[in-house]
C-alpha positions, 0 to 999 in steps of 0.5 A, a space after each residue: 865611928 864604924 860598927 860594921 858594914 852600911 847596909 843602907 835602909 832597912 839594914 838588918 830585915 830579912 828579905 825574902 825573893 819575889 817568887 818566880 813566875 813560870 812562864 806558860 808554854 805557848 808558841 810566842 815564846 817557842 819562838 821568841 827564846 833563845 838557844 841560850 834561854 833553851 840552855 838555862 832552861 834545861 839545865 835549871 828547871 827540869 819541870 818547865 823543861 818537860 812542860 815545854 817539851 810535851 807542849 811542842 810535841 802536842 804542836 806537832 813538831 816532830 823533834 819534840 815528839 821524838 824526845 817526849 817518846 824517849 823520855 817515856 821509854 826510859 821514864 826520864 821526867 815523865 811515866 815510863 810507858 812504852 806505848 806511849 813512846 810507840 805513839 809519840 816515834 809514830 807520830 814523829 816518823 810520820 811527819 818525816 823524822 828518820 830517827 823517829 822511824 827507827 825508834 819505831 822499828 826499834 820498838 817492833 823489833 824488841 816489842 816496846 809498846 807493841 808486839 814483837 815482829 822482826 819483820 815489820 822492824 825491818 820494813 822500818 829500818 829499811 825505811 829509814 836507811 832508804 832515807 839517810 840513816 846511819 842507825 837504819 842501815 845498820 838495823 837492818 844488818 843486824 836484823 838480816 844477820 841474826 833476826 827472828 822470823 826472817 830468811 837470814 840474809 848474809 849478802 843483804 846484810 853485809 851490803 846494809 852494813 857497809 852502807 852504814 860504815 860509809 857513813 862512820 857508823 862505829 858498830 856497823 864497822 865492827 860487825 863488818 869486821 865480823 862479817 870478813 872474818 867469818 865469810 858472811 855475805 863476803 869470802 873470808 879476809 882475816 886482814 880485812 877483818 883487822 882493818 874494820 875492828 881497828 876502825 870499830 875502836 878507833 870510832 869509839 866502838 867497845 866491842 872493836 877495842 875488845 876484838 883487837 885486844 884479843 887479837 893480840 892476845 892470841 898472837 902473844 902480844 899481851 902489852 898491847 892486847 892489855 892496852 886495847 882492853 883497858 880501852 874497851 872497860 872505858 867505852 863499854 856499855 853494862 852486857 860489853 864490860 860483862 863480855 870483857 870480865 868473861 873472855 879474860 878473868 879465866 886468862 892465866 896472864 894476871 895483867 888481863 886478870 885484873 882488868 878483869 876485876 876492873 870490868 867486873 866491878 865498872 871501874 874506868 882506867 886511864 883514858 890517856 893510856 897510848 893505844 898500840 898501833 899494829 894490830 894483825 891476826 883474827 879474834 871476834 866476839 859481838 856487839 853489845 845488846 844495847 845498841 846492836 845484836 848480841 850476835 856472838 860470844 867470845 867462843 861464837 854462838 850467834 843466837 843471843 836476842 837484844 833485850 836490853 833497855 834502851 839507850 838511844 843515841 843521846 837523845 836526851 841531849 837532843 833538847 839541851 844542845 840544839 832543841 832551838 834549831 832543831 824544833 825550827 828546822 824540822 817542824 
């Protein structure tokens, strides 16, 4: 007769897991893991995940140095302490990182860690964009544009931004659009100003979304100008969804009213919405505050400085989608 499921020998006593040993940080097992270990690790055992990022960074590897400075900017699994960071992206960038050196202009430029000075920001950023950076170029624009400290530069800066859009640097993009509509650094193109906003949003760039709907809005294609605004409240960062309630919750069109209220309150509309295809006429506002000048407003008055906290390129993924390659390609 069957009473149940067997359960072999000792049926019906509870039995309790072996703890798990946590494995010490050491550079065997760096090397030994896989990127399928490095996975698993990050993604199930935060504290380890820490552990094992401060003991490569202490090693010297410059990937990880990077990561721990970030880490302690936003205060994510360690203590925030910007002169911690400071320290970590210099020690980093002096061992060769790019990304490093630009954190570290990024911090004399915003004075995390260390005092405020544009200038030795821009000795930074002029570093790095020297070497390949997309980010540095793209610093050293904005700082030429709308720095303090600083003989305003317009050509310089149109150059730095065009070296950065060469490399598909959305926002540098955007701010060449600007650049072509206001004649700074170049004479003024309202169609090449349209062409760089259009490849701004396309690239994923808030600010180029928004500048496009308002360029339609003001040539009375209001469907299509709703469209690109929808777009814009999807890829907008905190300061851009604010800008977007601000150009358009006084707009007597109710359509871009409620879109309004959707910036507003952070709501995401349907990401699948087709985006209109013809786009022509002017319209500017900025860039957002947290990864590039806040230059101008939708009625232009380019004096707002960058304060915002730092949201850095995705550098808390850099561990989880590549920290195994990466540790060994840039030690």
């Amino acid at each position: 007769m069957r009473h149940g499921t067997h359960r072999g020998h000792g049926a019906g006593r509870s039995r309790t897991a072996p703890a798990r040993v946590l494995e010490a940080p050491s550079l065997a097992a760096l090397h030994r893991h896989s990127e399928a270990d490095w996975r698993r690790i990050f993604a199930t055992e935060p504290e380890m995940a820490v552990a094992w990022i401060g003991f490569a960074a202490r090693s010297g590897f410059k990937a990880a140095q990077l990561v721990l400075g970030q880490m302690h900017l936003d205060g994510h699994g360690v203590a925030r302490d910007a002169a911690l960071a400071y320290a970590w992206f210099t020690k980093a960038a002096s061992l060769g990182s790019v990304e490093a050196r630009t954190m570290v202009g990024r911090c004399h430029e915003l004075g995390w860690g260390v005092p405020v000075d544009h200038a030795v920001a821009l000795v930074h950023y002029r570093k790095a964009a020297t070497a390949g950076s997309a980010w540095g170029a793209y610093n050293v624009g904005c700082l030429l544009l709308y720095g303090t400290g600083l003989r305003r530069d317009h050509a310089a800066a149109f150059a730095a931004l065009q070296a950065a859009a060469d490399r598909d640097h959305a926002k540098a993009m955007g701010l060449l659009g600007r650049c072509h509509e206001e004649g700074w650094g170049t004479p003024v193109d309202a169609a090449s100003a349209v062409r760089w906003y259009a490849r701004a949003a396309e690239g994923g760039d808030a600010w180029g979304a928004l500048n496009l709907g308002l360029i339609q809005a003001e040539t009375g294609a209001a469907r299509e100008a709703a469209v690109w605004f929808e777009r814009a409240v999807a890829m907008a960062t905190p300061n851009c969804l604010v800008a977007i309630a601000q150009a358009l919750e006084a707009h007597p069109d109710p359509e871009f009213a409620r879109i309004a209220v959707m910036a507003r309150t952070g709501l995401v509309p349907d990401p699948t919405r087709r985006l209109p295809v013809h786009i022509s006429s002017r319209g500017a506002v900025s860039m957002d505050a947290e990864t590039g000048p806040m230059g101008a407003d939708p009625i232009r008055s380019p004096t707002k400085r960058r304060t915002a906290a730092p949201r850095r390129r995705g550098l808390k993924l850099l561990f989880v989608l590549g920290f195994y390659r990466r540790i060994r390609r840039f030690r």
